[in-house]
C-alpha positions as CSV (number, residue, x, y, z in Angstrom):
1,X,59.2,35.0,17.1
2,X,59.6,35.8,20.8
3,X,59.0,39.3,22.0
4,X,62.0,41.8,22.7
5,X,62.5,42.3,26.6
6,X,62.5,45.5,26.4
7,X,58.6,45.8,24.6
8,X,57.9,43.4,27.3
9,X,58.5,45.1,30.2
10,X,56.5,48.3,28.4
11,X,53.9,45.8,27.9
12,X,53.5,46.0,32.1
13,X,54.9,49.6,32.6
14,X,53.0,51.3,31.6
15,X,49.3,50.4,32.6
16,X,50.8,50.3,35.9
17,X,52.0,53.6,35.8
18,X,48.2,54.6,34.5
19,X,46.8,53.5,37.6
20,X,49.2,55.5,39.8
21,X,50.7,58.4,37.9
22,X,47.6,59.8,36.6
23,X,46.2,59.9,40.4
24,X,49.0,61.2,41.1
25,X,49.2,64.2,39.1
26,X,45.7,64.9,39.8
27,X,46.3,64.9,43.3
28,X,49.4,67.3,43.6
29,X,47.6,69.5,41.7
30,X,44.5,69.3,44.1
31,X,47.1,69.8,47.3
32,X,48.6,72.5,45.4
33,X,45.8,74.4,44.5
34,X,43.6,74.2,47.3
35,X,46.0,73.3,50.2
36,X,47.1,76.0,52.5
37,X,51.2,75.7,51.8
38,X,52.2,79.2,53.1
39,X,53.7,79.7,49.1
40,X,53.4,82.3,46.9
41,X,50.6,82.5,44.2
42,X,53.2,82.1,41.4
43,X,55.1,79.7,42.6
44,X,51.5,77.4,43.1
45,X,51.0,78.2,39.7
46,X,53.9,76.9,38.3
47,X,54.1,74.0,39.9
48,X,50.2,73.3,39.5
49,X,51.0,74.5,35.5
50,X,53.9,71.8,35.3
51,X,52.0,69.2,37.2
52,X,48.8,69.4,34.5
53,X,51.9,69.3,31.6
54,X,52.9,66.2,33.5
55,X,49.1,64.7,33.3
56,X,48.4,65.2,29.6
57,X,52.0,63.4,29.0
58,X,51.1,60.3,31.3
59,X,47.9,60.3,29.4
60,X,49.1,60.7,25.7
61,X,52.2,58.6,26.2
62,X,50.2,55.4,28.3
63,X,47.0,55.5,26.9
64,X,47.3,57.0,22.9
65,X,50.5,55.4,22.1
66,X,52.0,52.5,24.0
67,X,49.0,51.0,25.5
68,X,47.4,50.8,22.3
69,X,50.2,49.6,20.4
70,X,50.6,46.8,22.5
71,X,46.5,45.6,23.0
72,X,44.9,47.3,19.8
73,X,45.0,48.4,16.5
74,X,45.2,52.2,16.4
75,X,43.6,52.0,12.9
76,X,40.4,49.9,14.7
77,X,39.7,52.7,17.2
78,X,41.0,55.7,16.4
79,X,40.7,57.6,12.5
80,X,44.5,58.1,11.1
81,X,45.1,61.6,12.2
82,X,44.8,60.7,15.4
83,X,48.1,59.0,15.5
84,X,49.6,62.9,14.7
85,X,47.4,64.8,17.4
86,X,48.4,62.3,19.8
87,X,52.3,63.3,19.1
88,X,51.2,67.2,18.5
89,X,49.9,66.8,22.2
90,X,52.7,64.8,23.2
91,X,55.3,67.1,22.3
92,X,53.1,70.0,23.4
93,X,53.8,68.4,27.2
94,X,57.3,68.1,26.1
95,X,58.2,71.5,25.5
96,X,55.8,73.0,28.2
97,X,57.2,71.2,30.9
98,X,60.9,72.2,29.5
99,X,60.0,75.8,29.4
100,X,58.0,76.2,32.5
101,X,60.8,74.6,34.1
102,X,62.7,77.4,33.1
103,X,60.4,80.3,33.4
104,X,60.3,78.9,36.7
105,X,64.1,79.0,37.2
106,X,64.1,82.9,35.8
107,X,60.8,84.0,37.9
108,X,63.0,82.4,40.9
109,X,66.5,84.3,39.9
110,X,64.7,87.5,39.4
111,X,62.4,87.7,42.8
112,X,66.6,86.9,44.5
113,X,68.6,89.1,42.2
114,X,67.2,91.8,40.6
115,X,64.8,94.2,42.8
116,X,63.7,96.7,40.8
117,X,62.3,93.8,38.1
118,X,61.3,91.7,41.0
119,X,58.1,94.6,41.8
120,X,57.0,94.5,37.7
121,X,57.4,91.3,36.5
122,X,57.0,88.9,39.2
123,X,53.2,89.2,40.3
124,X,50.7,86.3,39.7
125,X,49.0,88.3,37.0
126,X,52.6,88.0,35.1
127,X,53.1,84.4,35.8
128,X,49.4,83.2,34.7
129,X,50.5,85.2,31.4
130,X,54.1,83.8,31.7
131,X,52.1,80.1,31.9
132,X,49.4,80.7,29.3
133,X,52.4,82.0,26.7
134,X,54.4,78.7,27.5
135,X,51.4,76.7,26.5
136,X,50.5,78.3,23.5
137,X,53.9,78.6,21.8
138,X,54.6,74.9,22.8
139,X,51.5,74.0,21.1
140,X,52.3,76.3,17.8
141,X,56.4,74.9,17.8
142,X,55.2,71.4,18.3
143,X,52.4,71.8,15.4
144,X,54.7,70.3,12.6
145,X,54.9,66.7,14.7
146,X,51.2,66.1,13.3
147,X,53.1,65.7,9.8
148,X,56.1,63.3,11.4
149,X,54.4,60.3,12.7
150,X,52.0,58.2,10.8
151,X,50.3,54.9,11.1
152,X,53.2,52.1,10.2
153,X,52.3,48.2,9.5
154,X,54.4,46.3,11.7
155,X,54.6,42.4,12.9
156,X,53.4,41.0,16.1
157,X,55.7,38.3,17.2
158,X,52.7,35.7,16.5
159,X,52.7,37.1,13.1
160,X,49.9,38.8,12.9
161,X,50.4,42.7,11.0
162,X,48.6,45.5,12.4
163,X,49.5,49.5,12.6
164,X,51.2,51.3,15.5
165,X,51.8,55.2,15.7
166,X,55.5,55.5,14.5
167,X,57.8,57.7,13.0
168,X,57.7,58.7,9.2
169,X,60.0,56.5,7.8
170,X,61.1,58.7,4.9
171,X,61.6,61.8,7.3
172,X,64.4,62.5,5.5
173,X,63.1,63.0,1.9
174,X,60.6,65.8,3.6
175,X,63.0,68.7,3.9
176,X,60.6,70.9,6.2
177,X,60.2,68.6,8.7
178,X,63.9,66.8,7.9
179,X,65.1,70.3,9.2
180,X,62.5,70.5,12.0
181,X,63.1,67.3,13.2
182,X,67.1,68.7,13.9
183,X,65.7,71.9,15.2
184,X,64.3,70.1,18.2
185,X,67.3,69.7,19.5
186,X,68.0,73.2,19.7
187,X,64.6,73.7,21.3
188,X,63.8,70.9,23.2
189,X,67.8,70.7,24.5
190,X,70.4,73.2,24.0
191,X,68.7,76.5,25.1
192,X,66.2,74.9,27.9
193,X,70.2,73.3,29.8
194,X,71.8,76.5,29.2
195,X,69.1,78.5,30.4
196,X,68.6,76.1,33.7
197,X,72.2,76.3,34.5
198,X,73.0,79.3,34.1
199,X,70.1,80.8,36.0
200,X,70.1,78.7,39.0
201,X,74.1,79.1,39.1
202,X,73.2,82.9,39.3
203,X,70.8,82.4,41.9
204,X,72.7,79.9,44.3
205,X,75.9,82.0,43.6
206,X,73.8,85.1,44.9
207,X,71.9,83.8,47.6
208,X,75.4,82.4,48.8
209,X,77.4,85.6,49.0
210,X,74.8,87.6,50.6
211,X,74.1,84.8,53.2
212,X,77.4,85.2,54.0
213,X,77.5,88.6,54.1
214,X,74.1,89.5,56.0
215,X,75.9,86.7,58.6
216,X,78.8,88.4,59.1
217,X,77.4,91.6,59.5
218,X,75.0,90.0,62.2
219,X,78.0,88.3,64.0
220,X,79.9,91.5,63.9
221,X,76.9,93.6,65.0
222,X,75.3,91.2,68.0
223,X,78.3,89.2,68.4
224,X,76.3,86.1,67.3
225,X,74.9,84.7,64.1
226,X,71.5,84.2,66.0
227,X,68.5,82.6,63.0
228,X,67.9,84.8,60.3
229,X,64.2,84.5,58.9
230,X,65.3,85.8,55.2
231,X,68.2,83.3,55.1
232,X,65.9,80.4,56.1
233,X,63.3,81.5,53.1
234,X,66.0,82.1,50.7
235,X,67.1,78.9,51.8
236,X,63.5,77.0,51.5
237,X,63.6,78.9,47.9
238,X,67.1,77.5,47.1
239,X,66.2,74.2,47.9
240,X,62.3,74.1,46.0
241,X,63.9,74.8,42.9
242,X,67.3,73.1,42.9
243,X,64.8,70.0,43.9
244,X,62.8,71.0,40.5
245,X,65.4,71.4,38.3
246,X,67.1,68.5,39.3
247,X,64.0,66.2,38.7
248,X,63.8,67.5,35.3
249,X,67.1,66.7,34.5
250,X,67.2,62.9,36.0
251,X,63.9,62.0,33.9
252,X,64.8,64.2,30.6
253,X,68.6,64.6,30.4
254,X,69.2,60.9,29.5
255,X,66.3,60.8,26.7
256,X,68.2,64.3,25.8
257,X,71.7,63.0,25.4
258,X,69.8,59.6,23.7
259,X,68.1,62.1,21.2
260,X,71.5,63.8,20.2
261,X,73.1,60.3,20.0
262,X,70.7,59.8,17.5
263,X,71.4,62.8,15.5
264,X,75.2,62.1,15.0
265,X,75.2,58.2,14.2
266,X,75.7,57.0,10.9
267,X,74.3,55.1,9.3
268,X,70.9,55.9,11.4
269,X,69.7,53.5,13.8
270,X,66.9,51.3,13.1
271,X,63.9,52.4,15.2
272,X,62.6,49.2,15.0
273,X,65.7,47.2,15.8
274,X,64.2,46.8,19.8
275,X,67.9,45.1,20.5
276,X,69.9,48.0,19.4
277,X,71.4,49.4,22.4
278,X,70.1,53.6,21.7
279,X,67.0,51.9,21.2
280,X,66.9,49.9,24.3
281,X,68.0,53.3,25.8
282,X,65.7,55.3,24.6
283,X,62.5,53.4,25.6
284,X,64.1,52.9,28.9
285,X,63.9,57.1,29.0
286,X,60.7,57.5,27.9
287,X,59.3,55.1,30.9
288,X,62.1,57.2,33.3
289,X,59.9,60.1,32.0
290,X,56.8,58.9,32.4
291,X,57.9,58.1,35.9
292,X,58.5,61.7,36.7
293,X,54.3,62.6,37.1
294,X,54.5,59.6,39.9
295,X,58.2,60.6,41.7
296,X,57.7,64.7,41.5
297,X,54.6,64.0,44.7
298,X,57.6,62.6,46.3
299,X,59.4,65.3,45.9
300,X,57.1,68.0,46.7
301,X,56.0,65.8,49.9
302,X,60.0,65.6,50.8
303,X,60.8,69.4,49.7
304,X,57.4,71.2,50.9
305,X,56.7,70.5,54.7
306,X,53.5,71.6,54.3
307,X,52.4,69.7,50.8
308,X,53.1,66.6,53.5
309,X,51.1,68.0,56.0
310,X,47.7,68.4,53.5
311,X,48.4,65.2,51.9
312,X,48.3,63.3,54.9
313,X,45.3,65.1,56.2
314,X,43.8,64.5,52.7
315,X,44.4,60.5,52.7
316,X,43.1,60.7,56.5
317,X,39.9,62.8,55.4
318,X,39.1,60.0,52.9
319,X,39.5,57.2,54.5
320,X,37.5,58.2,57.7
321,X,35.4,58.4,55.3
322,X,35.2,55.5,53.8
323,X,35.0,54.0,57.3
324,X,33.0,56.4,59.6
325,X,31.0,58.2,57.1
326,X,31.1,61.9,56.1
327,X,32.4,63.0,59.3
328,X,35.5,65.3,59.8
329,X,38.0,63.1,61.7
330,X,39.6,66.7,62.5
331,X,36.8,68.2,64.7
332,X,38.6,70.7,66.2
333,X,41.5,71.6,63.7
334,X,41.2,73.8,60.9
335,X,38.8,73.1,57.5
336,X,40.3,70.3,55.5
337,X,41.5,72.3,52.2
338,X,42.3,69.5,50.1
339,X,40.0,67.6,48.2
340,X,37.1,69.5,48.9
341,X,35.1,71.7,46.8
């Protein structure tokens, strides 16, 4: 029996995107953390927070689930629980990189809209609280997943039966997690889009009516509009987290609106049906997110002048290294911050 496509092309996806997402995460989260970016504390540790979500998805999704469903038997390596902590973590990342991704959007509506909360809440004491919260309720909502996927005997085309990590296949006869499983939706979909677009509407609609005004009362005032520092950073703002949110949505919306496609056809699809169209779908959204710990250093390098500027100098530092020894190949410039303990 010849091998669907579609498990094919996971067959090379995803190795690949060990060997350059996971060096990827690791090294926004180095430029982030120790690169001199002219950002605000919290803002580095969202975007550090989200980028370590991102790692401990590449690494559950590539290496605990699809890479060993395609070379080993789980059963072989790994005892049987393991198949449910791997999806506990997995939807862990999930629902922390949804939620950060929103406490981000809030911490960035409040420090433009509201003032007086601006002084109490958004301080880097908050927002490593903010961040350790998110975490710890992700991990506590996503705790009934351990119970949802089990080690399933399945066929390889050649014949041969072995177990992959899979999706209880009498779900619905378990009422607790039956309702669970529907619950996700709410918390995994509805309330993260809501909150994302309403928030950032707030703040773009904000930042675009005072612009205007602080403009007009500059013409009026000097008789030119002249550059206006607090534009440009509300503007630099603006543009960091419409860039964010709009990742999110290109690598999750479609495996959202897949998810809730799910929920409302009858009779349910056959998971293991790899030509069904949602099928097909879905897997193709679960490599688009994967993708996201690879694509967001693009973003940051396009978004954040100065993440370019310290990744370059980083990729420089190492490979006058590996050439010319431990030598600085910046002499006279300032201490290389990245990559360096």
């Amino acid at each position: 029996m010849e091998e669907p496509w579609i498990r094919t092309l996971q067959r090379l996806f995803y190795p690949i995107m060990c060997v350059f997402g996971i060096p990827a995460s690791l090294v926004t989260m180095a430029v982030l953390w120790r690169g001199s970016l002219d950002m605000t504390k919290s803002i580095v540790y969202y975007l550090v927070a989200l980028a370590l979500a991102n790692l401990l998805l590449i690494l559950v999704v590539t290496i605990f689930r699809d890479i060993f469903y395609f070379y080993v038997d789980i059963t072989l390596w790994w005892p049987q629980p393991s198949c449910g902590v791997s999806n506990w973590i997995y939807f862990t990342c999930v629902y922390s990189l949804t939620w950060l991704t929103v406490a981000f959007s809030v911490d960035r509506y409040v420090i433009v809209c509201c003032m007086k909360l601006k002084l109490r809440f958004c301080k880097p004491s908050v927002t490593r609280w903010v961040i350790v919260g998110v975490y710890v309720g992700a991990f506590l909502v996503a705790m009934p997943t351990f119970w949802m996927y089990v080690p399933v005997l399945t066929t390889r085309p050649d014949g041969s039966v072995f177990h992959i990590c899979s999706l209880h296949r009498n779900l619905s006869s378990i009422p607790f997690l039956s309702v669970y499983d529907h619950i996700q939706t709410t918390v995994w979909i509805i309330l993260p889009l809501i909150s994302l677009v309403l928030t950032n509407g707030l703040t773009v609609w904000y930042i675009t009516i005072t612009t205007r005004t602080r403009q007009s009362l500059k013409v009026g005032s000097a008789g030119n509009q002249g550059d206006d520092p607090e534009v440009g950073r509300r503007k630099k703002s603006v543009t960091l987290l419409a860039m964010i949110s709009l990742s999110f949505l290109g690598h999750w919306l479609p495996k959202m609106v897949v998810k809730v496609i799910e929920r409302f056809t009858y009779p349910p699809v056959n998971r293991y049906d790899f030509y069904h169209p949602v099928n097909v779908t879905r897997m193709l959204c679960n490599m688009l997110i994967v993708f996201s710990s690879f694509s967001n250093v693009c973003i940051y390098s396009l978004t954040i002048t100065k993440f370019r500027q310290e990744l370059f100098r980083g990729a420089k530092l190492i490979l006058y290294s590996l050439f010319h020894g431990p030598r600085s190949p910046f002499p006279h410039d300032k201490p290389i911050h990245v990559f360096t303990i």
